[in-house]
N, C-alpha and C positions, 0 to 999 in steps of 0.2 A: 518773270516767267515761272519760278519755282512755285510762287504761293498762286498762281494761275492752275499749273497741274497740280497742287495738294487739292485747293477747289473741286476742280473736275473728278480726281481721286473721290473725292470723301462726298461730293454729289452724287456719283454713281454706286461705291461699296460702303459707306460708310456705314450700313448696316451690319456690313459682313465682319467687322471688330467682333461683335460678342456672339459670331457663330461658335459651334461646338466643333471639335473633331469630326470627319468621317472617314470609315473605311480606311484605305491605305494607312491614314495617319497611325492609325493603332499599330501597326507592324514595326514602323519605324519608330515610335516611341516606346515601344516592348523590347524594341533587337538594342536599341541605344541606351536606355537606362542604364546598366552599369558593363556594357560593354567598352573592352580596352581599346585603346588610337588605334593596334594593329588589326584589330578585330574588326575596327571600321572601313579599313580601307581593303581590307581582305577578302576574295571574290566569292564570297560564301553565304546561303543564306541567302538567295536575293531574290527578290520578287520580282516574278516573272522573267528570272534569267538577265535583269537589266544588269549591268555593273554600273551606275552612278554613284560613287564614294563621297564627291564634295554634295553635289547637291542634295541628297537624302541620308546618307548615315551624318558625315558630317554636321549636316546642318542641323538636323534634328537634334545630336548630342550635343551640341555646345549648346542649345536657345534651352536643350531640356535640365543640361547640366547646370547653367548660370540662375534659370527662371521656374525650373520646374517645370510641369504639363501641365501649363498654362494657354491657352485658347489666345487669349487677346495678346500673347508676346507674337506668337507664330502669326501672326493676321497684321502685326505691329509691322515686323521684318518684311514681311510680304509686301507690304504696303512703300517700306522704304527702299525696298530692294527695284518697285516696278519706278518710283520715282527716280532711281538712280540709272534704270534703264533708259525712261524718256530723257533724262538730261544728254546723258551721251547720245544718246539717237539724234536730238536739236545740235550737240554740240558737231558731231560726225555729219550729219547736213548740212550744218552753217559752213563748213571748213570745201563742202564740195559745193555747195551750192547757194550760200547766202543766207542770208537771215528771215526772207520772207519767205524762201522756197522751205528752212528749216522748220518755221513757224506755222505751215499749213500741212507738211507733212506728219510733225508733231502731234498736233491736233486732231489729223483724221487717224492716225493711227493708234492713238490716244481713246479711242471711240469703239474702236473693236472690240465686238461682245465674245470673241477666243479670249481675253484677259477676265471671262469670270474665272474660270478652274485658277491661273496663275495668281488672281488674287483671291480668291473667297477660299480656296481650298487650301489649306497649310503645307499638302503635298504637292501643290503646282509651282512651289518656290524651284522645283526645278526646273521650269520652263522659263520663267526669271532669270537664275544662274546661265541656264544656256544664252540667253539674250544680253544679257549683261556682259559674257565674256565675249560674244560674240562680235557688237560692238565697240568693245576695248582691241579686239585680233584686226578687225577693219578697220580703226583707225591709226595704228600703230603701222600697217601694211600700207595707208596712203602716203604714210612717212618713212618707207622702207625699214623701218624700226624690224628686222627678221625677225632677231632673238626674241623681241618682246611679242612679236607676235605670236611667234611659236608657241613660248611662254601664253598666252591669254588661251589659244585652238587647244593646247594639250587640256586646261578647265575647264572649258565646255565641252571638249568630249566627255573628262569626266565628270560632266552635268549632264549630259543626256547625249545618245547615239546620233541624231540627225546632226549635230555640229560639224559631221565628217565634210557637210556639204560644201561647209565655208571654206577649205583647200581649192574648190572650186572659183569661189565664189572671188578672192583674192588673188591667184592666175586671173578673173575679168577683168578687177579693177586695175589691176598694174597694165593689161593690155590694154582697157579700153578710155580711163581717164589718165593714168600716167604716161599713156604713150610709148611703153615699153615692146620692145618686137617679141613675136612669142616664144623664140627660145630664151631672151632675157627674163622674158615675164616666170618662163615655170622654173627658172633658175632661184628668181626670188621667192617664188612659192614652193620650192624643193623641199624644207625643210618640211611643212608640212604634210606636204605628200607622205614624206619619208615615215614621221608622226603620225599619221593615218595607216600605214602600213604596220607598222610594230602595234597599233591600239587594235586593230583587225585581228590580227597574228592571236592575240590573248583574247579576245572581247569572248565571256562565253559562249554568246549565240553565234561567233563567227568562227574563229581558229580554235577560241575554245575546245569546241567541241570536241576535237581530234586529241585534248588532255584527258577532258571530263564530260563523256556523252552526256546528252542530254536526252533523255527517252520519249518527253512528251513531245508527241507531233504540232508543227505549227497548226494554227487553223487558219485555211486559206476564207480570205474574204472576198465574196463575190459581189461588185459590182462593176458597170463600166466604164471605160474611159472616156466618154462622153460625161455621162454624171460623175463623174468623181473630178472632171473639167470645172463644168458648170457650178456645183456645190461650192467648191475652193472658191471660185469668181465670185459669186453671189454674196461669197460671207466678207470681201473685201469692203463691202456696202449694207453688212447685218443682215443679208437677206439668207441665208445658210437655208433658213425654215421659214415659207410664207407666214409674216407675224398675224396672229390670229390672239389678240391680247387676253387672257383672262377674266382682266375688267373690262372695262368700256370702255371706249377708244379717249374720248378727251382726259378722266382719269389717268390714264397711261401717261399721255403726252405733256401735261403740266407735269407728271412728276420728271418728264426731262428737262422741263424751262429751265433749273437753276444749270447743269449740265451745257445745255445751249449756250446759254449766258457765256458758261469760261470760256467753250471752244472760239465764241465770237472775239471774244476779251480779246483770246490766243492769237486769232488772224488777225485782226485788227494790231494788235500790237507787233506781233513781227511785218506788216506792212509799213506801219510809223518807223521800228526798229531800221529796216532796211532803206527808206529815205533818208537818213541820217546819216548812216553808215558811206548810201552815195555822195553824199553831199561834201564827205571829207574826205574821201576815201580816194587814195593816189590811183592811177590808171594803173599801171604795176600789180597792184594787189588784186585788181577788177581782171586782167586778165589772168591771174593764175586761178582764176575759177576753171571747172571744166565745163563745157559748153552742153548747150542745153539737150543737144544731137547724143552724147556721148554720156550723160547721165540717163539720158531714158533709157538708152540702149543697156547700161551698167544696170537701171533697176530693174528692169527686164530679164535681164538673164538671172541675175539674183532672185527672184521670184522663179525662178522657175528652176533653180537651183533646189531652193529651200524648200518647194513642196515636191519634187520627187521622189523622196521618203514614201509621199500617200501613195506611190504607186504600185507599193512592196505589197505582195500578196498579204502577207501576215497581219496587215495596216489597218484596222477600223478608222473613217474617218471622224475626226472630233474637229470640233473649230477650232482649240489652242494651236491644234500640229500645224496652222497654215499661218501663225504669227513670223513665223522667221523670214517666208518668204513676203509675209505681210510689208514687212516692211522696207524691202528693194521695189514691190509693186508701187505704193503709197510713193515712194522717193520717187519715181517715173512720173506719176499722178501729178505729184504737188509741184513740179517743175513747170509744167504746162498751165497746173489753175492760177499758178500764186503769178501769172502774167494776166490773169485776169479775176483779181481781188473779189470782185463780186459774186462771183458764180462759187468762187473759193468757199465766202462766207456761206452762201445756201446751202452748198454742198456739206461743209463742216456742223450745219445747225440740224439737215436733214437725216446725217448718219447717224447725233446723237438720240432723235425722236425715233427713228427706225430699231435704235438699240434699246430703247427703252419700251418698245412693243414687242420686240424679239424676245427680251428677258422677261416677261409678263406671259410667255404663249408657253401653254407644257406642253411636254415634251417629255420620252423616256431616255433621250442622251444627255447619261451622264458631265459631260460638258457644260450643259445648257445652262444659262442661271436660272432657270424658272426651275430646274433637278436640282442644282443645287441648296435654293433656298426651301423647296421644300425638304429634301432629305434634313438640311439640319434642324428644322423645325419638329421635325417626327423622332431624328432620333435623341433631342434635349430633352422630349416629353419621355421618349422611352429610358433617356437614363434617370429623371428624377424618378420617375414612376418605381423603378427598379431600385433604387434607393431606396428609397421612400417600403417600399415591400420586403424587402431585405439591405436591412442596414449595414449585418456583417456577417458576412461569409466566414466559415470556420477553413483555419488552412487546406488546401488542396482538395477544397471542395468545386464541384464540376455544377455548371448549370447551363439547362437545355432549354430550348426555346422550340414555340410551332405557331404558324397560324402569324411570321411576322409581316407588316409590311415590306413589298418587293419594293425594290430599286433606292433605300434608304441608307445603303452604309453602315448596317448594323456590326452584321459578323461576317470576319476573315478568319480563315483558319481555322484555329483551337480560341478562337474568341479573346486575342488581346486586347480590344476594348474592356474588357472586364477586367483586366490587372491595370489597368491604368484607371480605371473609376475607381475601383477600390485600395487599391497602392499595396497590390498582393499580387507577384510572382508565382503564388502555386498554384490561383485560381486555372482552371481551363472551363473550354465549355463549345457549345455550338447550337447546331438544329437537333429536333428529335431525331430525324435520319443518320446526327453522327454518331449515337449512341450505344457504345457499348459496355459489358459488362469489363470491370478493375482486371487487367492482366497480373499475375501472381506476384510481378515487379514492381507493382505500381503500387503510391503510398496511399492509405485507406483515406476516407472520407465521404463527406456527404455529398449526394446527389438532388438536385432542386433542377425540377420543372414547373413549366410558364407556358402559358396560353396566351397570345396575345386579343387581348377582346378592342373593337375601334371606340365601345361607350364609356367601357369601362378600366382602362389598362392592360398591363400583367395579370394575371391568374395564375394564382399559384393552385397549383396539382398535386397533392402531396400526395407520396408515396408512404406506403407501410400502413400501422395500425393510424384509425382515425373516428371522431365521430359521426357516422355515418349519417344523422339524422339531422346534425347540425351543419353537416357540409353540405348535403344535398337542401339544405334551405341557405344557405350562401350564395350554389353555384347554379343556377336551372339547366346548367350544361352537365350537370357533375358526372352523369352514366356515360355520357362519348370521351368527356375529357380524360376516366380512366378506362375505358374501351380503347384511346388510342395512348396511352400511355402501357397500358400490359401489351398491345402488341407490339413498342418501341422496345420494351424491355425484353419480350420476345428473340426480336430483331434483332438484339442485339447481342443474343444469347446468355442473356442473366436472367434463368431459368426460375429459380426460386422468390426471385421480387416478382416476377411475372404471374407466378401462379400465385403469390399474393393478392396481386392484383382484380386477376379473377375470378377470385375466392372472395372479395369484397362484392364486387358485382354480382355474382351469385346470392352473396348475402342479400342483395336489394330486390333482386330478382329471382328467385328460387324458381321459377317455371323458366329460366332461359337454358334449352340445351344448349348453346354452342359457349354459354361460359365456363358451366361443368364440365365440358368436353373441354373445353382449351386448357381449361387448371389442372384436367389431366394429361395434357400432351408435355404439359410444361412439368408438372412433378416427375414425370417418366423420362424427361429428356436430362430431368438432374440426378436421375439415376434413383429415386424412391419408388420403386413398384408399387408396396400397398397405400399411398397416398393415390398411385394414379390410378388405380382398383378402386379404390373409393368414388374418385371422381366420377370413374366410368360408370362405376353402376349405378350412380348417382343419375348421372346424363342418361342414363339408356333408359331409366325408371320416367323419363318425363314423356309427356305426351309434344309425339313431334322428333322426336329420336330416330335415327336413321339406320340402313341397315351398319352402316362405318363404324355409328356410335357402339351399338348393340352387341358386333364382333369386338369390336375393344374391350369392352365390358365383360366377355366372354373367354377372354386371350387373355385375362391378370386375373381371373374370378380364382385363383389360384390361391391369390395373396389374402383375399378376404376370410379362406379359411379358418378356424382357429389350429396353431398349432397344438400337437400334443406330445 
């Protein structure tokens, strides 16, 4: 069964081994670098207000500490982390419900196009960790194992917020397949509860708050309970998004054959699996199964446990968030097909062709695999490219970008992607919009601006003195490129590079009044009058000069004097 799911693995992502970083990773690989154990587990610093310690600090700093930022260890982990999740998932179904029931559940949940983020993305290893402990809390709780279950539910909360559900989820099982009466039941599920209360009490978006406000307001998401129904169901079967394939439909669908192939492999062998098992298997053992009544009813509710989460105003829906409940659905599901092996089979062959038109169709949700393979595809070009244009950065040097690809994962924040390309901590940087002028604290360095062109890469935009004659046959863009670079500089109130700026563009253009005029609003705002006298009368002297220009001109014609 093992080298049947590596198959299906490595048939459907096996591309995804030599993706790049995107987005989130850089943050965690920034905040982990030489941060200390306590530092990691410490509720500070967190993106988006999450507290996840094991699955994002943690995890990052050990694969980053042992391996370096390395792409193909994080996609490595991923990959053995989601195998270790199907195993327990087979082994936690075999134990409730058989070997054929586990082997058709397996399979189709195995299929789900929500495990692009958990495996193609290096930061979805938290959605993994949550599954994984989740899994280990569920089956340790059909064996009344408390402590150890406790033990697994305290992990995955601290892998991710929705695990809260599984308190839930293990009060069902104990009522609904152990037989337990419900005050017995929440008795075994007490500790949890208990656990879920104290993780509430601290969590920062929850009790937090009343230590360490949190200022930024949620954003509510509007849509409604009808679609946000229907979306979650559809994606049970890859249908999330009518597939509309990129390519061409049969191209698509051969590249799910080998895919098909294992899920078939899949069914077909826990069907053989499970004649065997009956064939030896004492009556005793056949009835300590739970009946077939009482497992759908268990995955039932478990599904509908696990995606209440999407109901939280604050919730974008993504297809990963509907994997936890995915897989109490799937358990309900494969109960009923795997009594009827055939339909089992079509249904398992149909999900993986549906997945593999699903992941072919764009799409702007981040989620998607057709956004995922492209963002990393754009941004590997945009980091050689960038390489490649700037080999090395001088310390604490800052670099600005405009004009990039949307929806690719480039930059967060102060651009920690850029200290992990370069293996430089002082580097910063962002968009032209985040640009401003060195605070009086800040340590000196260079400034480098980029254009991104789609023909031709990076563009670099220098700033300060240059050859005028030689850049503008370089760049055919070169007069907007610094037309919006002196107004960044502007913007950003670094008054004297600015009116640099404009002072080059005038040089190019000596009949533009508004760059006269601007190189004087800018020499006047760094406090040099008769530079901005100059300008002015410079500006007002052109034809096209306005009345604005001409009183400016009029209002410092003071400084042009000569003194005596």
């Amino acid at each position: 069964m093992v080298g049947l799911l590596a198959l299906l693995l490595v048939s459907q992502y096996g591309y995804g081994l030599r993706g790049p970083f995107i987005n989130d990773d850089y943050v965690f690989l920034d905040k982990t670098r030489v941060a200390s154990w306590s530092t990691i587990w410490a509720p500070r610093d967190l993106l988006f207000h999450y507290y996840r310690p094991w699955s994002r600090e943690l995890h990052f700093a050990t694969l980053q500490r042992l391996f370096g930022p390395r792409e193909t260890v994080f996609h490595l982990a991923s990959f053995a982390l989601w195998l270790a999740v199907m195993g327990l998932w087979y082994a936690t179904a075999r134990r409730l419900a058989g070997r054929q029931v586990a082997a058709v559940a397996v399979a189709c949940t195995a299929v789900l196009g929500g495990f692009a983020v958990p495996i193609l993305w290096a930061s979805g290893a938290q959605e993994l960790w949550l599954l994984l402990f989740a899994l280990l809390a569920l089956g340790d709780a059909g064996r009344a194992a408390t402590s150890r279950t406790t033990a697994w539910f305290c992990l995955a909360l601290l892998s991710k917020e929705t695990a809260v559900v599984l308190a839930a989820v293990v009060l069902l099982e104990r009522r609904l397949l152990a037989g337990d009466a419900w005050r017995k039941a929440l008795a075994r599920s007490a500790p949890l509860w208990a656990c879920a209360a104290v993780w509430a009490t601290f969590h920062p978006l929850l009790g937090g708050r009343f230590f360490h406000p949190i200022h930024e307001p949620a954003l509510a998401v509007h849509r409604g309970a009808a679609s946000l129904a229907a979306r979650t169901l559809l994606s049970m079967v890859n249908l999330s998004s009518w597939p509309h394939p990129e390519s061409s439909v049969w191209p698509t669908l051969l590249r799910g054959l080998p895919s098909a192939a294992a899920v078939a492999a899949l069914i077909a062998w826990g069907a053989r699996a499970a004649r065997g098992a009956r064939a030896s298997q004492a009556p005793a053992a056949t009835a300590a199964q739970a009946s077939d009544r009482a497992l759908i009813a268990w995955g039932c509710a478990w599904a509908v446990a696990g995606w209440l989460p999407l109901a939280m105003p604050s919730v974008a829906w993504h297809s990963h968030y509907v994997l936890l409940g995915a897989f109490g659905a799937w358990l309900a599901i494969a109960v009923w097909l795997a009594r009827r092996p055939r339909l089992a089979l079509a249904v398992g062959v149909a999900l993986v062709l549906l997945r593999a038109a699903e992941a072919d169709t764009p799409t702007l949700d981040w989620s998607s695999e057709w956004y995922l393979r492209r963002a990393a595809a754009f941004l590997e070009h945009l980091r050689a490219d960038l390489l490649r244009r700037l080999p090395s950065p001088p310390p604490h040097a800052r670099l600005f970008f405009v004009r990039v690809p949307s929806n690719v994962g480039f930059l967060n924040g102060d651009a920690p992607a850029l200290r992990v390309w370069y293996g430089d901590p002082t580097l910063r940087g962002g968009f032209y919009t985040d640009y401003h002028a060195r605070a009086a604290g800040e340590p000196p360095g260079e400034d480098y601006f980029f254009r991104y062109d789609s023909t031709s890469g990076w563009v670099p935009v220098h700033r300060g003195a240059e050859d005028l004659a030689v850049a503008r046959r370089a760049n055919p863009r070169w007069e907007r490129d610094h037309e919006v670079l002196a107004e960044t500089l502007a913007r950003g109130e670094d008054w004297a590079r600015a009116a640099g700026e404009y002072a080059k563009l005038a040089a190019v253009d000596s009949l533009h009044v508004d760059w006269a005029f601007n190189a004087g609003v800018c020499e006047e705002a760094r406090g040099d009058s008769a530079a901005a006298a100059r300008w002015f009368a410079r500006a007002a002297a052109l034809p096209g000069a306005d009345a604005e220009t001409r009183a400016r001109a009029e209002r410092l014609a003071r400084y042009l004097r000569p003194r005596r």
